[in-house]
ChimeraX commands (.cxc) that place a marker at each C-alpha (Angstrom):
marker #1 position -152.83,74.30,100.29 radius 0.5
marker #1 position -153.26,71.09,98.92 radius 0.5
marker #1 position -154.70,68.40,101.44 radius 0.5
marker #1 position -153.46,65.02,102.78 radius 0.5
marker #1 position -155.43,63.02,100.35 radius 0.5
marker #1 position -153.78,65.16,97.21 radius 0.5
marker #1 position -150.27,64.34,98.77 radius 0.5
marker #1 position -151.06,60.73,98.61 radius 0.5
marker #1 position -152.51,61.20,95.09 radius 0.5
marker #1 position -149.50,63.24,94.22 radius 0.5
marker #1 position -146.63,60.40,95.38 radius 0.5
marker #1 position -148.58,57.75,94.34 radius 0.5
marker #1 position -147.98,59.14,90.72 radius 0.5
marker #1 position -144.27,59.38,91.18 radius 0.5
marker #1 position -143.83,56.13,92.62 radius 0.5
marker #1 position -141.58,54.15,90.67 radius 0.5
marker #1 position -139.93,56.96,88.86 radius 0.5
marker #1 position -136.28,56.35,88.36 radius 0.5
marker #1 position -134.80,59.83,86.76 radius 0.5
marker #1 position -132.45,61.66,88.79 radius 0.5
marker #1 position -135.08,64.44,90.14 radius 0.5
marker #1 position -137.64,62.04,91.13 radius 0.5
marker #1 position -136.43,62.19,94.66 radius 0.5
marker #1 position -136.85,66.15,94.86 radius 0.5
marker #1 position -139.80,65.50,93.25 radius 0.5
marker #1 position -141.42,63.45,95.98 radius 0.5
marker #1 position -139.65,65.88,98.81 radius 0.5
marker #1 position -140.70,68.74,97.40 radius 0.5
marker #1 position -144.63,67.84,97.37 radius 0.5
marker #1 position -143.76,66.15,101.13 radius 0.5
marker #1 position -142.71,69.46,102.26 radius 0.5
marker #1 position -145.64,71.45,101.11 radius 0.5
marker #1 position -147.10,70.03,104.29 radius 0.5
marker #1 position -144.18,69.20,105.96 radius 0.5
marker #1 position -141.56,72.43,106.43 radius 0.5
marker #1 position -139.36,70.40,107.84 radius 0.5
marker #1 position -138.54,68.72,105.08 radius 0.5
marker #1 position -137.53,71.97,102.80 radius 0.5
marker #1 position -133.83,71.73,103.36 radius 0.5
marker #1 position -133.93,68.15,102.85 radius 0.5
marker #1 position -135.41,68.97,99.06 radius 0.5
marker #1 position -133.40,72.07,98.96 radius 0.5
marker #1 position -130.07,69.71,99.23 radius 0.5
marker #1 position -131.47,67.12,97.06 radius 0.5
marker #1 position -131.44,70.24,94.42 radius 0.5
marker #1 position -128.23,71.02,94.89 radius 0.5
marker #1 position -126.68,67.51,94.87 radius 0.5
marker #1 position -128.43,67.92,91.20 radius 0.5
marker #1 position -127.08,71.12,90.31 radius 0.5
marker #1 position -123.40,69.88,91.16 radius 0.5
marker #1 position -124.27,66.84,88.60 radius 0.5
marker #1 position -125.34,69.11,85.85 radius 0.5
marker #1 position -124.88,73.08,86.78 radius 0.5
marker #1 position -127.81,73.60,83.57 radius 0.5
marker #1 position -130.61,71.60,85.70 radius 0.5
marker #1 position -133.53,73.50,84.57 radius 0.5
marker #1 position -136.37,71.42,86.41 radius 0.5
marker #1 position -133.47,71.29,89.73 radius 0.5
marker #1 position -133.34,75.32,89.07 radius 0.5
marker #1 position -137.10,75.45,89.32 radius 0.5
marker #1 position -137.87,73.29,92.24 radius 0.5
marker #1 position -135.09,75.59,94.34 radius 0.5
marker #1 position -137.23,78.59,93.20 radius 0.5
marker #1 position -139.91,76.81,93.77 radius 0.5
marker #1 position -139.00,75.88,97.43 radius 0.5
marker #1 position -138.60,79.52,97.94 radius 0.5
marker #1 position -142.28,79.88,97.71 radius 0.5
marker #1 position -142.50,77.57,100.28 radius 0.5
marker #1 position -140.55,79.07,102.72 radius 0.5
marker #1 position -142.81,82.31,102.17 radius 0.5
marker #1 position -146.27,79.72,102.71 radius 0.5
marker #1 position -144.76,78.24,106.25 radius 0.5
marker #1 position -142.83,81.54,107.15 radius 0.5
marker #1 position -144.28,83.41,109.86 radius 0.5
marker #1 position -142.84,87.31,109.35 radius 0.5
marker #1 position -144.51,89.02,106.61 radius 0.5
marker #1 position -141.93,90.89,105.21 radius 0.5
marker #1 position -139.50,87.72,104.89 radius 0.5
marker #1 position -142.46,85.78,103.03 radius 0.5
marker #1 position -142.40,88.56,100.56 radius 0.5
marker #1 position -138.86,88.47,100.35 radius 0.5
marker #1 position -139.01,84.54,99.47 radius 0.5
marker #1 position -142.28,85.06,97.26 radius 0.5
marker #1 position -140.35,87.57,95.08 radius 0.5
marker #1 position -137.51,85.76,94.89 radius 0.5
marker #1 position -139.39,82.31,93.95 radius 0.5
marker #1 position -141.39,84.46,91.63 radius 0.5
marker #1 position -137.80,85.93,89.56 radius 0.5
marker #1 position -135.87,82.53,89.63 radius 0.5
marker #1 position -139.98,80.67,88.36 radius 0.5
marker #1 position -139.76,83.74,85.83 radius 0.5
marker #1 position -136.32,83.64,84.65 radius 0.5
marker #1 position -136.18,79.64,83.94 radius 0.5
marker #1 position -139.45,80.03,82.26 radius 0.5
marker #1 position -137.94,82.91,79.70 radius 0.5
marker #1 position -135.13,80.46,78.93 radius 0.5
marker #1 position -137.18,77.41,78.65 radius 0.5
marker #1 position -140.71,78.29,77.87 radius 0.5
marker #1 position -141.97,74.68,76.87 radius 0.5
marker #1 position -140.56,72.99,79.54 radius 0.5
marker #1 position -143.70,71.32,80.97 radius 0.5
marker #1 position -142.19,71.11,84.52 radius 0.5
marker #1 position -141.16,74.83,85.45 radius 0.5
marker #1 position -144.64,75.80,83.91 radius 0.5
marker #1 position -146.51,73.23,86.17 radius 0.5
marker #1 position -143.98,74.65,89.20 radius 0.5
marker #1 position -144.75,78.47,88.70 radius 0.5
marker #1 position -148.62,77.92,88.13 radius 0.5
marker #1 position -148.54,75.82,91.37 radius 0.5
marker #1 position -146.88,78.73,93.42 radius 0.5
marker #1 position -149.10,81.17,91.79 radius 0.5
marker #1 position -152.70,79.62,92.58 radius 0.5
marker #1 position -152.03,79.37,96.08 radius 0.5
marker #1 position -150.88,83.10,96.58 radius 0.5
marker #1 position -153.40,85.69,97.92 radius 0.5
marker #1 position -155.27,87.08,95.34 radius 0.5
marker #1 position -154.21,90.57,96.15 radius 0.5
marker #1 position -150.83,89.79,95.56 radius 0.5
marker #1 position -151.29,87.41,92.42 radius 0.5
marker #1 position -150.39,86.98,89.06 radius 0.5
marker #1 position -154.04,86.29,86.92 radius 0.5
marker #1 position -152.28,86.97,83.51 radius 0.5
marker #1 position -149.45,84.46,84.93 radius 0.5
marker #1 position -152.07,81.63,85.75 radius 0.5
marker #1 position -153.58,81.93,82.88 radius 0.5
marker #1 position -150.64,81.75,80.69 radius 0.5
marker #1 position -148.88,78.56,82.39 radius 0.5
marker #1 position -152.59,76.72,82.13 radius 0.5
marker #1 position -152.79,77.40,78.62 radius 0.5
marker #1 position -149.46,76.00,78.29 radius 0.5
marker #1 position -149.51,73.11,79.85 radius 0.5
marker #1 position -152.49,72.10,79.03 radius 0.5
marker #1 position -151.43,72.68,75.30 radius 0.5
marker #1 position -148.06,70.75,75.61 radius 0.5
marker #1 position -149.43,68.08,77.20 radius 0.5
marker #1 position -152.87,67.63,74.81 radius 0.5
marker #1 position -149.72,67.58,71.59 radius 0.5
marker #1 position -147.54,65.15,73.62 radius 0.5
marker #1 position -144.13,67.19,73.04 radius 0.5
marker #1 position -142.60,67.09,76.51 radius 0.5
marker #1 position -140.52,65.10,78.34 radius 0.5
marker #1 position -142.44,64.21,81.24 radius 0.5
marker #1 position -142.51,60.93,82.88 radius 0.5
marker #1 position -145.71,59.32,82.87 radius 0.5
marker #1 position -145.72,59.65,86.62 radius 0.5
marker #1 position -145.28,63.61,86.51 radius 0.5
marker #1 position -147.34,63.79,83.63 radius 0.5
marker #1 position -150.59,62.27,85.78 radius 0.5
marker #1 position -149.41,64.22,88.74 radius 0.5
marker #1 position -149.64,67.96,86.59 radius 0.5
marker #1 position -153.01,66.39,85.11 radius 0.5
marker #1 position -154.72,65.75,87.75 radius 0.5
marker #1 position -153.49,69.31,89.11 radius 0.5
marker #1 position -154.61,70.65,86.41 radius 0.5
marker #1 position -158.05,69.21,86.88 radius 0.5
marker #1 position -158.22,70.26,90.39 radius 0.5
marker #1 position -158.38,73.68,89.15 radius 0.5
marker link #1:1,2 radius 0.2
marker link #1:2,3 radius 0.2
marker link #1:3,4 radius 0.2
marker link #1:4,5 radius 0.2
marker link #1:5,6 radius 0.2
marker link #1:6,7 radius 0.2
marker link #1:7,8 radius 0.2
marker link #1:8,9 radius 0.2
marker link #1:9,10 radius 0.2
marker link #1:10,11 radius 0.2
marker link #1:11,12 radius 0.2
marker link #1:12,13 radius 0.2
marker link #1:13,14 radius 0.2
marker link #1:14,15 radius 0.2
marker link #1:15,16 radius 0.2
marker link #1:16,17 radius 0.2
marker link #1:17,18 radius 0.2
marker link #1:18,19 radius 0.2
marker link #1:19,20 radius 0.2
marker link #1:20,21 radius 0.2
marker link #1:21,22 radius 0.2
marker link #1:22,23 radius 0.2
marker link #1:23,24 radius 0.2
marker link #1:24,25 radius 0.2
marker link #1:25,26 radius 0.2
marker link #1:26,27 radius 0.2
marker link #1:27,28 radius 0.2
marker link #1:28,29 radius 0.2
marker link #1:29,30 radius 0.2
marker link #1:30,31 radius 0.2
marker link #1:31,32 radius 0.2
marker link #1:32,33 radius 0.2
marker link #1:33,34 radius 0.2
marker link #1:34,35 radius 0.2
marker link #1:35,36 radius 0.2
marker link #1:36,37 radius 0.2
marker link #1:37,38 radius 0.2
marker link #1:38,39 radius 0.2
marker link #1:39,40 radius 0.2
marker link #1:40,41 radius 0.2
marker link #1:41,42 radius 0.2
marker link #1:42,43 radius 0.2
marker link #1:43,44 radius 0.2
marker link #1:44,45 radius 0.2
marker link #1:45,46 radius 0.2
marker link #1:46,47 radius 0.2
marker link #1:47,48 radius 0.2
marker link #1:48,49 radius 0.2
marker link #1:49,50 radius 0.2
marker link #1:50,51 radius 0.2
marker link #1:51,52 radius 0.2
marker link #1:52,53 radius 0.2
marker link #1:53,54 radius 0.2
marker link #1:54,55 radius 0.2
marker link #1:55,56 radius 0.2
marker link #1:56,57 radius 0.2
marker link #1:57,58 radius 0.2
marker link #1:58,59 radius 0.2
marker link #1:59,60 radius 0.2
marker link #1:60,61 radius 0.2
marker link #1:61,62 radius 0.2
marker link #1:62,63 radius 0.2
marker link #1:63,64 radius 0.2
marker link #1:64,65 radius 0.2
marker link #1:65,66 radius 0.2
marker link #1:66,67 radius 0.2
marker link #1:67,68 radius 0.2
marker link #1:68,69 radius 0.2
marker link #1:69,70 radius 0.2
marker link #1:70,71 radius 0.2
marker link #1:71,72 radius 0.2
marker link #1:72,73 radius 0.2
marker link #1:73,74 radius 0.2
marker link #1:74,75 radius 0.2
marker link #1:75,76 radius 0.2
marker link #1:76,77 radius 0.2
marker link #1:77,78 radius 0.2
marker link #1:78,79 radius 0.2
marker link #1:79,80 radius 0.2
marker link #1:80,81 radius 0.2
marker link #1:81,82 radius 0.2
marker link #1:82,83 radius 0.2
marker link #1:83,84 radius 0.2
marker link #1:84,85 radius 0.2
marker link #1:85,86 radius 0.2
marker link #1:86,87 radius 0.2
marker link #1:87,88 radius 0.2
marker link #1:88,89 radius 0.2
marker link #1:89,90 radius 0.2
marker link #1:90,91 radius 0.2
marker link #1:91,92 radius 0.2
marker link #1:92,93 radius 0.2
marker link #1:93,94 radius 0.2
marker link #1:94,95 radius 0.2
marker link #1:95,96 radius 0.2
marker link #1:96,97 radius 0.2
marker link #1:97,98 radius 0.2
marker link #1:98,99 radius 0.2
marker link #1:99,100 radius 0.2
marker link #1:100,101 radius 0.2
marker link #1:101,102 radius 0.2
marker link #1:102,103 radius 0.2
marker link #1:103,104 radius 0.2
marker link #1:104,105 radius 0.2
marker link #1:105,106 radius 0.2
marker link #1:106,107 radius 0.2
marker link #1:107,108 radius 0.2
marker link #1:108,109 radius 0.2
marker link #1:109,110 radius 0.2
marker link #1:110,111 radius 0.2
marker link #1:111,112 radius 0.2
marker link #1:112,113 radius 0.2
marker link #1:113,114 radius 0.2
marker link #1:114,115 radius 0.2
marker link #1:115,116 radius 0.2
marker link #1:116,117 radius 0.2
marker link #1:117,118 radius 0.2
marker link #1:118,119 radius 0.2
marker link #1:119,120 radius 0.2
marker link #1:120,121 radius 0.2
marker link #1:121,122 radius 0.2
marker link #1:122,123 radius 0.2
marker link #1:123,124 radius 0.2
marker link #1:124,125 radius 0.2
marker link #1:125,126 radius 0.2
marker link #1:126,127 radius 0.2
marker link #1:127,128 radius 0.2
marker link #1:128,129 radius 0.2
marker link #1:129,130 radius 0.2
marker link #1:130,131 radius 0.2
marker link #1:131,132 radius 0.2
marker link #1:132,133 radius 0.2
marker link #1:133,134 radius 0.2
marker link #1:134,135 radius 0.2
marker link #1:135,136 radius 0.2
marker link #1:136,137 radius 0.2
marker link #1:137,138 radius 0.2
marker link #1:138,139 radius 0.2
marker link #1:139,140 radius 0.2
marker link #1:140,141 radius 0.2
marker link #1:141,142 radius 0.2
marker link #1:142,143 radius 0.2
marker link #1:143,144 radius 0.2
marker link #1:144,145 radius 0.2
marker link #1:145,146 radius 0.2
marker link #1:146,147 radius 0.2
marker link #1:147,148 radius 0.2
marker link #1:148,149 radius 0.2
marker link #1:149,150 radius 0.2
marker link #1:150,151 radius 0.2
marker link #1:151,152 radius 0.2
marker link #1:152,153 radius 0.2
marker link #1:153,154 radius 0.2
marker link #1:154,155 radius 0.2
marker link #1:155,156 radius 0.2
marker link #1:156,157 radius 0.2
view
């Protein structure tokens, strides 16, 4: 799990960001340490997906909240549950959209913190190579905010 100083790293990146997902943005990486705070970023997703139903990166970061409900969830079989369930909505959104920066940077940061018995190494490997590629030619549509944030996620691999 990502420490106290990479959650300050994290939202200092995405301060100032003004497009509609920055606030889910900012939740979302609160509630990695924070549980609390997942159905506060879990309605922020939604409010999104009622202003535009096709909300790829708002589609992601539910999935990707999903995964944290299996991290802070304390019954084994119900963090499988979520963990599959983040891993087919992650999967799914990635088949339709396979250069959207965002959902790659989402599924690869689910993936590297699940057990290594359970993981994905073809997965990992695939999202790195793509972001890293997509972001070395420029052709996404990060903000520069989000784009530092996956970087220097990136490098803390």
């Amino acid at each position: 799990m990502p420490d106290a100083t990479q959650l300050r790293s994290a939202l200092s990146h995405l301060a100032g960001e003004s497009d509609p997902a920055h606030g889910l943005r900012a939740l979302y990486h609160r509630a990695v340490h924070n549980e609390e705070l997942i159905p506060q970023a879990d309605e922020a997703a939604r409010d999104l997906l009622l202003r535009d139903p096709e909300n790829h990166v708002a589609r992601a970061y539910l999935a990707a909240l999903d995964a944290l409900r299996a991290q802070h969830g304390p019954w084994p079989p119900s963090r499988l549950r979520h963990l599959r369930n983040a891993r087919e909505g992650l999967d799914s959104l990635i088949e339709e959209a396979p250069t959207k920066a965002e959902l790659r940077y989402l599924r690869l940061a689910t993936e590297v913190h699940v057990p290594r018995f359970l993981g994905r190494e073809e997965t990992l490997r695939e999202d790195r190579r793509a972001l890293e590629g997509l972001l070395a030619s420029g052709r996404h549509s990060l903000s520069r905010g989000t784009e530092l944030l996956i970087r220097e996620f990136l490098g803390s691999l």
